[in-house]
C-alpha positions in Angstrom: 100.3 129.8 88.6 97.6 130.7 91.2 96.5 133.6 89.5 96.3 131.5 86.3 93.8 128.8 87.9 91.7 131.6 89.6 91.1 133.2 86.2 88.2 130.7 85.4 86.1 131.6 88.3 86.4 135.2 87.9 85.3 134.8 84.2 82.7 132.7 85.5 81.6 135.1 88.3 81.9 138.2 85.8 79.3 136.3 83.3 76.5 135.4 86.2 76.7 139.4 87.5 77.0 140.7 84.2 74.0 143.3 83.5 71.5 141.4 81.2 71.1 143.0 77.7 67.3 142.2 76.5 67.2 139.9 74.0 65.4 140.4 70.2 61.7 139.4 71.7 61.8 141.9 74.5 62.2 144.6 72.1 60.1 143.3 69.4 56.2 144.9 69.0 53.4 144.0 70.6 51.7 143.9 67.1 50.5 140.0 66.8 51.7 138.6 63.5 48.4 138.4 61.3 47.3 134.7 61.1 47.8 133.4 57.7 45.0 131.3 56.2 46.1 127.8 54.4 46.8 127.8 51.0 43.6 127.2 48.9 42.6 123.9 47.5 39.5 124.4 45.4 37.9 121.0 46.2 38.1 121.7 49.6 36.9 125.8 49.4 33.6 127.0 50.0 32.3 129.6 48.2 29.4 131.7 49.3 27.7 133.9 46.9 26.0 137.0 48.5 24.1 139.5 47.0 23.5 142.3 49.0 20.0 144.5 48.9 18.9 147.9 50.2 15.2 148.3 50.7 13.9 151.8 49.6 14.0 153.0 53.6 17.4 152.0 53.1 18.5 153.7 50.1 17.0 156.7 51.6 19.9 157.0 54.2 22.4 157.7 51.4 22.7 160.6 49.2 23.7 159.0 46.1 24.0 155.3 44.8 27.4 155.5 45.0 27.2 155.7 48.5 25.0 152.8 49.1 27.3 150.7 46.8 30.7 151.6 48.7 28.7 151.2 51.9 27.8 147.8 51.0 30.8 147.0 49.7 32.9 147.8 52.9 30.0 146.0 54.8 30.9 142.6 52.9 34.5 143.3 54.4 33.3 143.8 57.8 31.6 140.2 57.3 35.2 138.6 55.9 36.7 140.1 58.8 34.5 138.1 61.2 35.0 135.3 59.4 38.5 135.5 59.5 37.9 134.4 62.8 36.5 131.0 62.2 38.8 128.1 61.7 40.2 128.3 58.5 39.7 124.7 57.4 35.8 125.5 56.8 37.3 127.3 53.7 34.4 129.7 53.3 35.2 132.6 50.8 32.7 135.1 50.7 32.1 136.7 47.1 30.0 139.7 46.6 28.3 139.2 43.4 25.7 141.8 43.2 24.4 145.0 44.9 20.8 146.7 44.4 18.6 149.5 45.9 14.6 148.8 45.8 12.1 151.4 44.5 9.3 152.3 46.5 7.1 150.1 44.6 8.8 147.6 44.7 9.7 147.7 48.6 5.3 148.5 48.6 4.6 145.2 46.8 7.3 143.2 49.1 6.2 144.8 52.5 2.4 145.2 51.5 0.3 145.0 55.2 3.9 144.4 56.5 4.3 147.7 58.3 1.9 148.5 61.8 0.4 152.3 62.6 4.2 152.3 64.5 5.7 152.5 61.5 7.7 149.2 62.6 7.9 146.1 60.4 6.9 142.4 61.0 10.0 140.6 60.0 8.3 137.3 59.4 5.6 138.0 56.7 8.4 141.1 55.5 10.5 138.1 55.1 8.3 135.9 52.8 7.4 138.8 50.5 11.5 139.2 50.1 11.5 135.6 48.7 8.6 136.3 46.3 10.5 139.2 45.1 13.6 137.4 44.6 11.9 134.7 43.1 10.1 136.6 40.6 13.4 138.1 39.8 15.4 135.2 39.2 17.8 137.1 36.5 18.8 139.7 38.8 19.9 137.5 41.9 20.6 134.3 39.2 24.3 134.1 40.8 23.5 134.8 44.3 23.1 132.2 46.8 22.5 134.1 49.5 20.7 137.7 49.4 20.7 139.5 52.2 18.5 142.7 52.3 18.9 145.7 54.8 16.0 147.9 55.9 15.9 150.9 58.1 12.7 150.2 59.9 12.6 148.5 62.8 11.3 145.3 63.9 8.0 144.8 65.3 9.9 141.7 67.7 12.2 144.3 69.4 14.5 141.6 70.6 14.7 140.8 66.8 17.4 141.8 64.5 17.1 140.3 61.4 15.1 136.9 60.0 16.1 134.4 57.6 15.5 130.6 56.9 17.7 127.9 57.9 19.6 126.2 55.6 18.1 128.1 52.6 21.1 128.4 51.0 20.7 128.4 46.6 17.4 127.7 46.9 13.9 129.6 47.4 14.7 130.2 50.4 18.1 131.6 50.6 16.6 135.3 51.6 17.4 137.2 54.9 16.5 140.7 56.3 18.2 142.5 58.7 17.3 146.0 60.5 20.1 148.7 59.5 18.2 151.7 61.1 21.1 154.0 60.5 23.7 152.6 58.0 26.6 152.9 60.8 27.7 149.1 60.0 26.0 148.6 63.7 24.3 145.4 61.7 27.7 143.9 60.4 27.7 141.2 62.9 23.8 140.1 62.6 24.8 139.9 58.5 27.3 137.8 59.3 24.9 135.5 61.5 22.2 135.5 59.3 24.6 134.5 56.0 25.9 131.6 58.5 22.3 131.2 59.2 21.3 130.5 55.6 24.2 128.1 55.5 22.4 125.9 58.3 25.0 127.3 60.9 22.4 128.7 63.6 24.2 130.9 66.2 22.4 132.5 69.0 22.5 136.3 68.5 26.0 137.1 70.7 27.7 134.1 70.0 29.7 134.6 67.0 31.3 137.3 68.4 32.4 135.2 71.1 33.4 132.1 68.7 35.8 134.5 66.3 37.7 136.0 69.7 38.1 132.7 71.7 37.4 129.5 69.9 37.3 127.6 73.2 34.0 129.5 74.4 31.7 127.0 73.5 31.6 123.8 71.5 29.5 125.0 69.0 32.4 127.2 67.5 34.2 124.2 67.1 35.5 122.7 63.4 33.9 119.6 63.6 30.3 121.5 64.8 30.4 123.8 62.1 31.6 121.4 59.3 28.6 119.3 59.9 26.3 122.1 59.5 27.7 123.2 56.5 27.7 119.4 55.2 23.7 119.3 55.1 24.0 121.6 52.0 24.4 120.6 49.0 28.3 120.8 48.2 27.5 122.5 44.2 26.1 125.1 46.2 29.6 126.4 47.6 30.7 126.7 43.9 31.7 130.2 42.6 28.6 132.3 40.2 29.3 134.7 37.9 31.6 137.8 38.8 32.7 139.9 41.7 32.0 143.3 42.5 35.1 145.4 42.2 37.1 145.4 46.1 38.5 148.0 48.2 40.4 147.5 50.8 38.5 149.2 53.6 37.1 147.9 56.7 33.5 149.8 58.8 36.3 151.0 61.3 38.2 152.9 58.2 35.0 155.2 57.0 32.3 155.0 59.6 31.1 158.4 61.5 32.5 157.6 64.9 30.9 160.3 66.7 27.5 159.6 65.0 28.1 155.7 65.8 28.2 156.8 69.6 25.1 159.0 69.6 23.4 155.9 67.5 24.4 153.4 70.1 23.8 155.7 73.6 20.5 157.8 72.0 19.7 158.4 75.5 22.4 160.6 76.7 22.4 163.6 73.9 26.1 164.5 75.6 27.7 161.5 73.8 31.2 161.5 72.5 33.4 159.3 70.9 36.8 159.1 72.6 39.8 157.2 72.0 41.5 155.5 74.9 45.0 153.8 75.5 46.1 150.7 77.4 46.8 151.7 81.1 50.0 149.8 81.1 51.7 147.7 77.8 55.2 147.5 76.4 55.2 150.8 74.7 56.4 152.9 77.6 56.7 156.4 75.4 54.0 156.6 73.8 50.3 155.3 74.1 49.0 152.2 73.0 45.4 152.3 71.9 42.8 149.6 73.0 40.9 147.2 70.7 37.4 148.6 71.8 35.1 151.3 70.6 34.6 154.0 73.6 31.8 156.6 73.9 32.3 159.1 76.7 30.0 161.2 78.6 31.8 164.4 79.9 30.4 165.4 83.3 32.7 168.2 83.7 36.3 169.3 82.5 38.4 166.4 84.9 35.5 163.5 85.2 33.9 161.5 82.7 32.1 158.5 82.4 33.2 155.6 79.9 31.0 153.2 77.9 33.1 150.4 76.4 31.6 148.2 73.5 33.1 145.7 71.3 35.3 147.3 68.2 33.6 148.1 64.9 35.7 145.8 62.7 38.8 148.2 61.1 38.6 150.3 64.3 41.9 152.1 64.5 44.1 150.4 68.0 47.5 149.4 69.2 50.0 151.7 67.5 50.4 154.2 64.0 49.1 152.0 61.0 47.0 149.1 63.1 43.5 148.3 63.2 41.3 145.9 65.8 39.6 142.5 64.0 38.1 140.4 66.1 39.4 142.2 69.2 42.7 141.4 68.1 45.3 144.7 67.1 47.0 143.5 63.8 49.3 145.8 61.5 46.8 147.2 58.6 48.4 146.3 55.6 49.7 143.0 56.4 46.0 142.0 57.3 44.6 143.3 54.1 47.4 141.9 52.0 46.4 138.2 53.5 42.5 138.5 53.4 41.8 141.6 51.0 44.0 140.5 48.2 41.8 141.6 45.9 40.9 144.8 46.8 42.9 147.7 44.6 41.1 150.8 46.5 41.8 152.2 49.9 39.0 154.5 51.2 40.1 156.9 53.7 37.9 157.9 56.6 35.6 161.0 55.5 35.6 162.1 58.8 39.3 163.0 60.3 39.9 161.1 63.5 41.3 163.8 65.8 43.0 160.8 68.1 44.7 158.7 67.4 47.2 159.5 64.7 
């Protein structure tokens, strides 16, 4: 009978030193699940109509049209993936309605005395010949209302990026030009700022970054700020205008030179590379993790080498096989795209083979 009432506590001692087996979430990914937006109400969905414009100094950096189109066309995706980042009750839907390359006489009757002995361009009176263009071409931009129009010269303002008017949006003044010196998507995030811009959502140049990677960073990231910026424009403006321009489903980070993209960025230091590197320490123990962040390295000799860290390149390959950074934030590949590029029926692979990682 004694060995029968001691059985209890020996179970019960057996259980508390029993090895621990890790449970399901231990041995789960590190891969966040992609954040899923709410379902869409049209009443409540803003849609933004952008046409997207290549000065001739622009066009110039491609070697055919299709180039510039595709280019474009991955660059609107860039955008949607920052604005992924925002809260998703603003309901803003970005639709690419239009694409178009200047002449030169045309970009010589926008820019006219526009352009200094330095070659550089005065963004503000560049600017105002942009909306005379677009307003004497009403039928070509009739279902845009927002055009945004990249150049390849730079500013005479160097701190400046791009220029557009505030709360333009489907009206004269819905125009904004942005310096894309070497079509390397280096300008995705100032085209994103300047469509907000339009919008009457004025950002500092660094801040929306910040807002789509940590919400909490300032107030004017916030719902309630941006939904009363957006609420000074007329709502019929945030209706949808004639069709889309056929999708992929590639982000900068898929197609963009990489190597090219470093020596853009670091023109300084002509030993420039582009180098993958993986997390120092993560939950993947066999095999490396890859950080959300582009790095360009500078090899001093075979063992030492200096690291310059910048924020990722939207689509930037990370994390593990089949994942790319948005927002700073490693998500599986095709889940992301199958929530925010629905629409999108062609993949474009990278034309230049990434020799890490993968």
């Amino acid at each position: 009978s004694s060995l029968r009432s001691s059985r209890p506590q020996l179970l019960l001692l057996l259980f508390i030193f029993l090895p621990r087996i890790p449970n399901a979430e231990m041995c789960q990914s590190h891969t966040p699940a992609v954040p899923t937006k709410p379902p869409s109400v049209p009443s409540q969905t803003r849609y933004v109509n952008v046409f997207l414009l290549s000065d001739h100094s622009h066009c110039k950096l491609f070697n055919k049209t299709g180039d510039q189109r595709l280019y474009m066309t991955v660059l609107m995706n860039g955008v949607r993936a920052t604005y992924s980042g925002l809260p998703h009750a603003l309901g803003l839907v970005l639709r690419l309605v239009g694409i178009g390359c200047l002449s030169e006489s045309e970009q010589k009757r926008i820019y006219q005395t526009s352009i200094d002995t330095d070659g550089r361009l005065d963004g503000n009176s560049a600017l105002w010949g942009l909306k005379e263009f677009a307003m004497q071409n009403q039928t070509q931009f009739e279902n845009a209302t927002v055009t945004v129009m990249l150049t390849a010269y730079y500013f005479q303002e160097e701190s400046q990026t791009g220029y557009s008017f505030l709360g333009g949006l489907c009206s004269r003044d819905q125009v904004a030009l942005v310096s894309d010196v070497h079509a390397l998507y280096r300008c995705q995030e100032d085209v994103a700022r300047h469509i907000l811009r339009v919008m009457a959502v004025d950002l500092k140049e660094g801040l929306l970054q910040k807002c789509v990677r940590n919400k909490h960073v300032s107030d004017q990231c916030s719902l309630e700020k941006l939904n009363a910026s957006l609420a000074r424009m007329p709502q019929e403006c945030f209706r949808p205008r004639g069709q889309e321009v056929h999708q992929v489903t590639s982000l900068p980070g898929d197609i963009v030179d990489l190597p090219k993209l470093c020596k853009a960025m670091y023109f300084h230091n002509p030993k420039i590379e582009h180098c993958f590197e993986h997390e120092d320490t993560g939950m993947h123990r066999f095999y490396p993790v890859y950080k959300c962040e582009l790095t360009c390295c500078v090899w001093k000799n075979s063992l030492d080498r200096k690291l310059l860290q910048d924020a990722s390149i939207q689509g930037l390959r990370c994390g593990v096989k089949n994942e790319f950074c948005v927002n700073g934030v490693c998500y599986n590949r095709q889940d992301w795209i199958k929530e925010h590029l629905p629409y999108g029926s062609v993949d474009i692979h990278p034309d230049v083979p990434h020799k890490k990682p993968f």
